[in-house]
N, C-alpha and C positions, 0 to 999 in steps of 0.2 A: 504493500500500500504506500511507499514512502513514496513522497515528495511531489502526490497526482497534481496539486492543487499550483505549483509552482512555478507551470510552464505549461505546454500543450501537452507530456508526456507524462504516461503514469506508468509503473510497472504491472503486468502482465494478470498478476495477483488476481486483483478482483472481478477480473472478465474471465478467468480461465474455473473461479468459484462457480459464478453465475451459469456457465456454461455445464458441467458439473451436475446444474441441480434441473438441468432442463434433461440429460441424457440419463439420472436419477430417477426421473420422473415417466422412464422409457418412451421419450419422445428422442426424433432426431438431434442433433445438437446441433448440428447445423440450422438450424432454424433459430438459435438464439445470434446467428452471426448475420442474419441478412440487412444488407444494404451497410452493413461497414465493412471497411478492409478487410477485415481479418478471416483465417482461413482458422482449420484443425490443428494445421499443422504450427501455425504462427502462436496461438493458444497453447501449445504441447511446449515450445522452447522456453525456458526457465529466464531466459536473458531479454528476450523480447521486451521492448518498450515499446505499447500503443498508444495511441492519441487518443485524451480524452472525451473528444467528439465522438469515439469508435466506441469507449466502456459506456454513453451516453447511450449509442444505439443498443447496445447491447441488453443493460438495463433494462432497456423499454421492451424492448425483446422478450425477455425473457417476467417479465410484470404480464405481460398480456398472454405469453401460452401457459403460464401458472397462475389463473384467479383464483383466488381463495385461499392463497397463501401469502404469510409474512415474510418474503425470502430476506429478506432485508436483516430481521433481528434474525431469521435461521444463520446466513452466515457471520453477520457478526459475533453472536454468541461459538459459532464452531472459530473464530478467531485467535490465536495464540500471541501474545507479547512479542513474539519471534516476530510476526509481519511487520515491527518498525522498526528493523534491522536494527543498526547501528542506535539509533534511537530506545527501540526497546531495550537494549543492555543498560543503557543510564538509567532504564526505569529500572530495572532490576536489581544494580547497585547503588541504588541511592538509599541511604537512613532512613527514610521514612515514606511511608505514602504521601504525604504531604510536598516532600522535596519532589517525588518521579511527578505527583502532579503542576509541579512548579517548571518542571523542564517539558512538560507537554505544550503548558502555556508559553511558554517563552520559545517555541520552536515550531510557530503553526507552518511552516512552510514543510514540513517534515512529517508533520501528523497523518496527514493525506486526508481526511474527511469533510474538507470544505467550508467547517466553521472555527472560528474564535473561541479557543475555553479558557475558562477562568470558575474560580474555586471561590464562593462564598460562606460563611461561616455563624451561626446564631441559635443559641438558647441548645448547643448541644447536639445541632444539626448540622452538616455540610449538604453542599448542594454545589455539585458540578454545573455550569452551564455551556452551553453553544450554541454560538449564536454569530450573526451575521455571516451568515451563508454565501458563499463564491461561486456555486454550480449551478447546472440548469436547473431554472426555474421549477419545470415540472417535474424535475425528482427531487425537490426538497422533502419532501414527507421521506423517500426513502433512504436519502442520506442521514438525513437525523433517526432515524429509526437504526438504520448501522452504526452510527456515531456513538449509539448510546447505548447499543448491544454488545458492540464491540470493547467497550470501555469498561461497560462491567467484564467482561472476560478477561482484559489486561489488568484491570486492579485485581482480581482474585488470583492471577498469575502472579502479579509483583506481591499482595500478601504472601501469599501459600496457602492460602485459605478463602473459603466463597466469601465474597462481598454482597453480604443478605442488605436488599432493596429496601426505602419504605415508601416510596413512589416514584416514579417518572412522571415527566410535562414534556410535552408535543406543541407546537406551538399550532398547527393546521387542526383540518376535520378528520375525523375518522368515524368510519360505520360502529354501529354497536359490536357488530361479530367482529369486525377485525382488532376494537380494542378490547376484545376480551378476551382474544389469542393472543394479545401483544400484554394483558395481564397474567396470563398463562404461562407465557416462554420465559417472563421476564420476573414470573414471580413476586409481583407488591402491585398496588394501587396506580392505575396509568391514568392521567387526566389529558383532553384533549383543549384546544384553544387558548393555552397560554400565552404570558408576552416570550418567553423564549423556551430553546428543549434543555431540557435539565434531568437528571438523577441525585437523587436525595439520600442519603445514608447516616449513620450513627457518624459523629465528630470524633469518635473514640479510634474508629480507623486510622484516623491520617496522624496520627505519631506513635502506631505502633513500629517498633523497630521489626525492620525487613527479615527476613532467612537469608538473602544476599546479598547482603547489602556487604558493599568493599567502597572505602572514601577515596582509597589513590584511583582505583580501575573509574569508579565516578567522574570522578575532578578530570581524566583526561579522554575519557569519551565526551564529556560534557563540552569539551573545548572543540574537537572533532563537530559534534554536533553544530556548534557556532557556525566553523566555517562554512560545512555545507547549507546551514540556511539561511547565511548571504548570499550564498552561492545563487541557491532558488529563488531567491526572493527577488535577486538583478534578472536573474532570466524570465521572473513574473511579472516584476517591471516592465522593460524590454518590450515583450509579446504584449502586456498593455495598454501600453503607448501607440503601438501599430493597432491594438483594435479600436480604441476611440479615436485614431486620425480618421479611421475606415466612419463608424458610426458618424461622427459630424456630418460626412456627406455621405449618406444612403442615399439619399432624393437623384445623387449626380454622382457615381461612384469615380472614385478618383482615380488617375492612371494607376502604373506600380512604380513608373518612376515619380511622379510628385511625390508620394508614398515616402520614396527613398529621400526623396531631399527633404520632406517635413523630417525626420529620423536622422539627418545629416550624414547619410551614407550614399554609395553607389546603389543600383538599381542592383550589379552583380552580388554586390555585398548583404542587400536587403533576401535574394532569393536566394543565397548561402545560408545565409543566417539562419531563417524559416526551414531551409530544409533540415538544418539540423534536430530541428523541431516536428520532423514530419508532415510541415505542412506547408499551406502555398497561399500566398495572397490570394486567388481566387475560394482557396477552402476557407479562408478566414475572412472573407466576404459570406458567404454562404454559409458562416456560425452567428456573425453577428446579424446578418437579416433573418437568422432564425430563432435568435432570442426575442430581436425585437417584434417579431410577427406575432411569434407565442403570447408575449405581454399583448402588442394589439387586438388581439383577437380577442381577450379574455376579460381585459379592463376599458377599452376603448370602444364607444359605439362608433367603426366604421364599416363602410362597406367594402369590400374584397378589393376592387379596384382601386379606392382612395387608399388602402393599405397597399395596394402593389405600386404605386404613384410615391408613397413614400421614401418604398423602398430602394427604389430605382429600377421598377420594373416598365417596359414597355407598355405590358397593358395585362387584366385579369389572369387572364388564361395564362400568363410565362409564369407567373406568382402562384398558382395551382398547381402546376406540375412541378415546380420546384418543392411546394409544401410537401407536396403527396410524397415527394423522391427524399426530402428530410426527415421527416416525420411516419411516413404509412397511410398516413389519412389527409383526407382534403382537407380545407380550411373550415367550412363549415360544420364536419365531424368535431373538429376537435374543438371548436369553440361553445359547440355544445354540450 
Protein backbone atom coordinates (compact mmCIF):
# COMPACT_ATOMS: atom_id res chain seq x y z
CA UNK A 1 0.00 0.00 0.00
CA UNK A 2 2.92 2.60 0.51
CA UNK A 3 3.11 5.69 -0.80
CA UNK A 4 -0.49 5.33 -3.56
CA UNK A 5 -1.49 8.67 -2.56
CA UNK A 6 1.89 10.41 -3.43
CA UNK A 7 2.14 10.50 -7.11
CA UNK A 8 0.19 8.77 -9.89
CA UNK A 9 1.75 5.23 -8.78
CA UNK A 10 0.79 2.89 -6.05
CA UNK A 11 2.19 -0.55 -5.59
CA UNK A 12 0.46 -3.57 -6.97
CA UNK A 13 -0.92 -4.53 -3.31
CA UNK A 14 -4.31 -3.44 -3.23
CA UNK A 15 -5.43 -4.32 -6.97
CA UNK A 16 -3.95 -7.76 -6.94
CA UNK A 17 -6.36 -8.18 -3.17
CA UNK A 18 -9.39 -6.93 -4.82
CA UNK A 19 -8.74 -9.08 -7.77
CA UNK A 20 -8.35 -12.20 -5.27
CA UNK A 21 -11.72 -11.67 -3.92
CA UNK A 22 -13.50 -11.48 -7.34
CA UNK A 23 -11.61 -15.19 -8.45
CA UNK A 24 -12.66 -16.17 -4.51
CA UNK A 25 -15.90 -15.47 -5.34
CA UNK A 26 -15.57 -18.13 -8.51
CA UNK A 27 -16.00 -15.40 -10.87
CA UNK A 28 -13.43 -14.66 -13.72
CA UNK A 29 -10.83 -12.30 -12.44
CA UNK A 30 -10.41 -10.82 -15.37
CA UNK A 31 -13.43 -9.04 -15.00
CA UNK A 32 -12.40 -7.02 -12.14
CA UNK A 33 -9.47 -5.64 -14.77
CA UNK A 34 -11.70 -4.25 -17.42
CA UNK A 35 -11.17 -1.01 -19.07
CA UNK A 36 -7.61 -0.53 -17.18
CA UNK A 37 -4.25 -1.43 -18.03
CA UNK A 38 -3.70 -4.13 -16.23
CA UNK A 39 -3.57 -7.79 -17.21
CA UNK A 40 -3.13 -11.32 -14.99
CA UNK A 41 -0.16 -11.25 -15.41
CA UNK A 42 0.82 -7.58 -14.54
CA UNK A 43 -1.38 -8.32 -11.09
CA UNK A 44 0.99 -11.70 -10.59
CA UNK A 45 4.50 -9.54 -10.59
CA UNK A 46 5.38 -8.47 -6.90
CA UNK A 47 7.39 -5.24 -8.37
CA UNK A 48 4.60 -3.99 -10.59
CA UNK A 49 3.65 -0.30 -9.85
CA UNK A 50 0.02 0.74 -11.38
CA UNK A 51 -1.54 3.92 -11.74
CA UNK A 52 -3.97 4.98 -9.42
CA UNK A 53 -6.52 5.64 -12.18
CA UNK A 54 -6.17 1.80 -13.00
CA UNK A 55 -6.73 0.45 -8.64
CA UNK A 56 -9.74 3.28 -9.31
CA UNK A 57 -11.07 1.09 -12.16
CA UNK A 58 -10.47 -1.75 -10.41
CA UNK A 59 -12.30 -0.90 -7.21
CA UNK A 60 -15.32 -0.06 -9.14
CA UNK A 61 -14.97 -3.20 -10.66
CA UNK A 62 -14.92 -5.32 -8.43
CA UNK A 63 -17.83 -3.09 -5.98
CA UNK A 64 -20.31 -3.81 -8.65
CA UNK A 65 -19.63 -7.82 -9.45
CA UNK A 66 -19.78 -8.38 -5.45
CA UNK A 67 -23.07 -6.58 -4.07
CA UNK A 68 -23.63 -7.29 -0.83
CA UNK A 69 -20.46 -7.36 0.37
CA UNK A 70 -18.05 -5.15 2.44
CA UNK A 71 -14.91 -5.99 0.41
CA UNK A 72 -13.50 -2.99 1.66
CA UNK A 73 -13.33 -3.79 5.69
CA UNK A 74 -12.82 -7.78 4.36
CA UNK A 75 -9.51 -6.73 3.03
CA UNK A 76 -8.46 -4.26 5.37
CA UNK A 77 -9.02 -6.31 8.32
CA UNK A 78 -7.12 -9.47 6.33
CA UNK A 79 -4.28 -6.56 6.22
CA UNK A 80 -0.86 -7.00 8.10
CA UNK A 81 1.44 -4.10 9.45
CA UNK A 82 3.90 -5.69 6.98
CA UNK A 83 1.87 -3.66 3.85
CA UNK A 84 3.61 -0.21 5.13
CA UNK A 85 6.86 -1.73 4.42
CA UNK A 86 9.43 0.23 5.78
CA UNK A 87 6.86 2.29 7.48
CA UNK A 88 5.25 -0.44 9.22
CA UNK A 89 8.75 -1.45 11.20
CA UNK A 90 8.78 2.11 12.94
CA UNK A 91 5.40 1.12 13.88
CA UNK A 92 6.60 -1.85 15.39
CA UNK A 93 9.55 -0.57 17.09
CA UNK A 94 8.22 2.21 18.46
CA UNK A 95 7.53 2.56 22.61
CA UNK A 96 4.26 2.91 22.56
CA UNK A 97 1.01 2.83 20.45
CA UNK A 98 0.84 6.32 20.96
CA UNK A 99 4.49 7.00 19.38
CA UNK A 100 3.69 4.21 15.95
CA UNK A 101 0.57 6.43 15.83
CA UNK A 102 2.47 9.75 15.81
CA UNK A 103 4.74 8.56 12.85
CA UNK A 104 1.40 7.50 10.85
CA UNK A 105 0.49 11.19 11.27
CA UNK A 106 3.51 12.76 10.52
CA UNK A 107 4.04 10.58 7.21
CA UNK A 108 0.64 10.66 5.33
CA UNK A 109 2.59 10.43 2.04
CA UNK A 110 3.43 6.93 3.16
CA UNK A 111 0.38 5.62 4.79
CA UNK A 112 -1.35 5.19 1.22
CA UNK A 113 -5.17 5.48 2.38
CA UNK A 114 -5.89 8.91 1.01
CA UNK A 115 -6.76 10.64 4.33
CA UNK A 116 -5.07 12.88 7.05
CA UNK A 117 -4.87 11.10 10.63
CA UNK A 118 -4.42 12.44 13.65
CA UNK A 119 -5.15 11.12 17.36
CA UNK A 120 -7.57 12.97 19.79
CA UNK A 121 -7.77 12.26 23.28
CA UNK A 122 -10.63 12.89 26.25
CA UNK A 123 -12.23 11.72 29.52
CA UNK A 124 -10.26 8.31 28.84
CA UNK A 125 -11.08 7.99 25.21
CA UNK A 126 -8.84 8.08 22.12
CA UNK A 127 -10.22 8.57 18.86
CA UNK A 128 -8.30 8.05 15.76
CA UNK A 129 -9.51 10.37 12.85
CA UNK A 130 -9.26 10.72 8.90
CA UNK A 131 -10.11 12.98 7.36
CA UNK A 132 -9.68 15.18 4.22
CA UNK A 133 -9.75 12.70 1.63
CA UNK A 134 -7.26 12.98 -1.60
CA UNK A 135 -9.15 10.12 -3.84
CA UNK A 136 -11.90 9.64 -6.05
CA UNK A 137 -14.79 11.14 -5.03
CA UNK A 138 -16.88 8.09 -5.58
CA UNK A 139 -14.95 5.75 -3.51
CA UNK A 140 -14.67 7.66 -0.53
CA UNK A 141 -17.02 5.54 1.42
CA UNK A 142 -14.74 2.77 0.40
CA UNK A 143 -11.42 4.06 1.22
CA UNK A 144 -12.49 5.10 4.72
CA UNK A 145 -14.02 1.89 5.26
CA UNK A 146 -10.38 0.29 4.44
CA UNK A 147 -8.69 3.14 6.35
CA UNK A 148 -10.35 2.19 9.39
CA UNK A 149 -10.27 -1.75 8.99
CA UNK A 150 -7.13 -1.67 8.02
CA UNK A 151 -5.81 0.24 11.14
CA UNK A 152 -7.54 -1.77 13.41
CA UNK A 153 -5.46 -4.70 12.14
CA UNK A 154 -2.16 -2.71 12.22
CA UNK A 155 -2.65 -1.44 15.83
CA UNK A 156 -3.57 -5.19 17.17
CA UNK A 157 -0.31 -6.06 15.17
CA UNK A 158 1.84 -3.35 16.71
CA UNK A 159 0.20 -4.25 20.39
CA UNK A 160 0.28 -8.13 20.08
CA UNK A 161 -2.91 -8.15 21.10
CA UNK A 162 -6.72 -7.34 19.52
CA UNK A 163 -7.46 -3.70 19.68
CA UNK A 164 -11.36 -4.27 21.02
CA UNK A 165 -13.53 -1.24 19.24
CA UNK A 166 -16.02 0.85 21.16
CA UNK A 167 -17.31 2.50 17.91
CA UNK A 168 -16.58 3.62 14.56
CA UNK A 169 -17.88 7.11 12.59
CA UNK A 170 -18.23 7.14 8.71
CA UNK A 171 -18.71 10.28 7.76
CA UNK A 172 -21.28 9.25 4.22
CA UNK A 173 -24.65 7.15 4.15
CA UNK A 174 -24.99 3.67 4.48
CA UNK A 175 -27.85 1.05 4.10
CA UNK A 176 -29.01 -0.57 7.35
CA UNK A 177 -27.75 -4.07 6.10
CA UNK A 178 -24.55 -2.81 5.03
CA UNK A 179 -23.87 -1.03 8.49
CA UNK A 180 -24.66 -3.89 10.21
CA UNK A 181 -22.17 -6.09 8.45
CA UNK A 182 -19.79 -3.28 9.00
CA UNK A 183 -20.99 -3.75 12.94
CA UNK A 184 -20.29 -7.30 12.50
CA UNK A 185 -16.79 -7.44 10.99
CA UNK A 186 -15.71 -4.61 12.97
CA UNK A 187 -17.16 -5.78 16.10
CA UNK A 188 -18.55 -2.38 18.26
CA UNK A 189 -21.09 0.22 17.50
CA UNK A 190 -20.80 1.96 13.80
CA UNK A 191 -22.45 5.30 13.30
CA UNK A 192 -23.11 6.77 9.98
CA UNK A 193 -23.19 10.69 8.92
CA UNK A 194 -20.42 12.17 10.87
CA UNK A 195 -18.24 15.21 10.55
CA UNK A 196 -15.22 12.96 9.87
CA UNK A 197 -14.27 8.75 9.80
CA UNK A 198 -12.96 7.82 13.05
CA UNK A 199 -12.26 4.66 15.50
CA UNK A 200 -12.74 5.16 19.15
CA UNK A 201 -10.80 2.88 21.72
CA UNK A 202 -9.84 2.76 25.49
CA UNK A 203 -6.83 5.64 26.06
CA UNK A 204 -5.23 2.80 28.07
CA UNK A 205 -3.91 1.47 24.77
CA UNK A 206 -1.79 4.17 23.55
CA UNK A 207 1.10 3.82 26.23
CA UNK A 208 1.18 0.42 26.74
CA UNK A 209 4.78 -0.60 26.19
CA UNK A 210 5.09 -2.57 22.68
CA UNK A 211 6.43 -6.57 22.47
CA UNK A 212 8.92 -4.79 19.87
CA UNK A 213 9.54 -2.12 20.55
CA UNK A 214 13.64 -1.36 19.96
CA UNK A 215 14.60 2.93 20.25
CA UNK A 216 17.86 2.78 18.18
CA UNK A 217 16.06 0.22 15.12
CA UNK A 218 13.19 3.32 15.62
CA UNK A 219 15.03 6.50 15.78
CA UNK A 220 16.61 5.23 12.30
CA UNK A 221 13.92 3.97 10.29
CA UNK A 222 12.13 6.87 11.41
CA UNK A 223 14.75 9.04 9.75
CA UNK A 224 14.56 6.64 6.44
CA UNK A 225 10.84 7.32 6.60
CA UNK A 226 11.46 11.25 6.54
CA UNK A 227 13.37 11.14 3.50
CA UNK A 228 11.04 9.06 1.42
CA UNK A 229 8.05 11.21 2.31
CA UNK A 230 9.72 14.30 0.99
CA UNK A 231 10.56 12.37 -1.51
CA UNK A 232 6.47 11.67 -2.27
CA UNK A 233 5.36 14.53 -1.27
CA UNK A 234 7.73 16.74 -4.20
CA UNK A 235 6.48 14.11 -6.67
CA UNK A 236 2.78 14.98 -5.36
CA UNK A 237 3.41 18.30 -5.78
CA UNK A 238 4.90 18.08 -9.10
CA UNK A 239 1.87 15.96 -10.65
CA UNK A 240 -0.36 18.79 -8.86
CA UNK A 241 0.79 21.44 -10.26
CA UNK A 242 0.37 19.97 -13.83
CA UNK A 243 -3.25 18.87 -12.89
CA UNK A 244 -4.66 22.25 -11.86
CA UNK A 245 -2.74 24.09 -14.82
CA UNK A 246 -4.82 21.21 -16.89
CA UNK A 247 -8.24 22.00 -14.73
CA UNK A 248 -8.16 26.13 -15.12
CA UNK A 249 -8.68 25.49 -18.62
CA UNK A 250 -11.15 22.56 -19.39
CA UNK A 251 -13.49 24.83 -21.29
CA UNK A 252 -10.15 25.22 -23.99
CA UNK A 253 -7.61 22.48 -23.10
CA UNK A 254 -4.28 23.73 -23.32
CA UNK A 255 -1.56 22.43 -25.74
CA UNK A 256 1.38 20.15 -24.00
CA UNK A 257 3.65 22.49 -24.78
CA UNK A 258 2.07 25.77 -22.90
CA UNK A 259 1.68 22.88 -20.20
CA UNK A 260 5.50 22.71 -20.23
CA UNK A 261 6.28 26.29 -20.17
CA UNK A 262 3.45 27.07 -17.28
CA UNK A 263 5.95 24.17 -15.33
CA UNK A 264 9.13 25.89 -16.69
CA UNK A 265 10.37 22.85 -18.56
CA UNK A 266 10.75 21.48 -22.18
CA UNK A 267 7.66 19.89 -23.65
CA UNK A 268 10.60 16.69 -23.87
CA UNK A 269 11.07 17.16 -20.37
CA UNK A 270 7.39 17.53 -19.23
CA UNK A 271 6.58 13.95 -21.37
CA UNK A 272 9.73 12.29 -19.43
CA UNK A 273 8.67 13.28 -16.48
CA UNK A 274 4.81 11.92 -16.67
CA UNK A 275 6.13 8.99 -18.19
CA UNK A 276 7.97 8.11 -15.20
CA UNK A 277 4.60 8.21 -13.80
CA UNK A 278 3.00 6.00 -16.02
CA UNK A 279 1.12 8.59 -17.60
CA UNK A 280 0.50 11.18 -20.36
CA UNK A 281 -0.85 14.46 -20.54
CA UNK A 282 -3.79 13.33 -22.48
CA UNK A 283 -4.56 10.50 -19.58
CA UNK A 284 -4.21 13.21 -17.16
CA UNK A 285 -6.77 15.25 -19.02
CA UNK A 286 -9.13 12.41 -19.01
CA UNK A 287 -8.65 12.02 -14.81
CA UNK A 288 -9.36 15.44 -14.31
CA UNK A 289 -12.53 15.94 -16.69
CA UNK A 290 -13.57 12.82 -14.96
CA UNK A 291 -13.42 14.18 -11.44
CA UNK A 292 -14.89 17.10 -12.50
CA UNK A 293 -17.88 15.54 -14.59
CA UNK A 294 -18.55 13.15 -11.47
CA UNK A 295 -18.93 16.24 -9.02
CA UNK A 296 -21.18 17.93 -12.07
CA UNK A 297 -23.30 15.53 -12.41
CA UNK A 298 -24.10 14.90 -8.87
CA UNK A 299 -24.12 18.60 -7.24
CA UNK A 300 -24.72 20.61 -10.36
CA UNK A 301 -28.05 21.14 -12.17
CA UNK A 302 -26.72 20.94 -15.69
CA UNK A 303 -27.48 19.43 -18.77
CA UNK A 304 -25.17 16.83 -20.42
CA UNK A 305 -24.06 19.26 -23.09
CA UNK A 306 -23.60 22.48 -20.88
CA UNK A 307 -21.24 19.83 -18.91
CA UNK A 308 -19.59 18.63 -22.08
CA UNK A 309 -19.04 22.68 -23.06
CA UNK A 310 -17.37 22.96 -19.83
CA UNK A 311 -15.25 20.41 -20.28
CA UNK A 312 -13.84 21.16 -23.48
CA UNK A 313 -15.86 18.88 -25.37
CA UNK A 314 -17.03 19.50 -28.96
CA UNK A 315 -20.51 18.60 -28.32
CA UNK A 316 -22.81 15.96 -26.06
CA UNK A 317 -22.21 12.91 -27.79
CA UNK A 318 -17.98 13.13 -27.45
CA UNK A 319 -18.72 13.63 -23.43
CA UNK A 320 -20.89 10.33 -23.44
CA UNK A 321 -18.72 8.09 -24.96
CA UNK A 322 -15.86 9.32 -23.12
CA UNK A 323 -18.13 8.93 -19.77
CA UNK A 324 -19.22 5.40 -20.65
CA UNK A 325 -15.22 4.54 -21.74
CA UNK A 326 -14.24 6.20 -17.90
CA UNK A 327 -16.75 5.05 -15.80
CA UNK A 328 -19.12 1.87 -17.58
CA UNK A 329 -22.10 3.98 -17.52
CA UNK A 330 -23.40 6.89 -19.26
CA UNK A 331 -23.86 10.09 -17.76
CA UNK A 332 -27.20 9.82 -16.84
CA UNK A 333 -26.86 6.34 -15.14
CA UNK A 334 -24.70 7.59 -12.96
CA UNK A 335 -26.12 10.74 -11.89
CA UNK A 336 -28.93 8.93 -10.83
Amino acid sequence: MSSWRSCSLTSVHHSSRLVAKVEQAGLDPRLALQRSSLTLETINELSTKVKITDEYLVYRNVVALLPGRNISIEIGLAARVSVYGLLGYAFLTAPTLRAALAAAAEFPALIANGFNISLEESDGIARLNFSDYTGAVDLKSEYAELAIASFKRTCSDILGEELQLLSVGFEGKRSDEHGERCAQQLTCTVLNEQPKNYLRFSAQYLDKALPLADPVSHLEILEICRRQNREFAAEREWLFQVKAIIAETLHAPLPLEEIASRMHCSSRTLRRQLGVFKTSYRQLLDDVRFEKAKTMLKEEKLQTDQIAEKLGFCDGAGFRRAFQRWSGQAPGAYKA
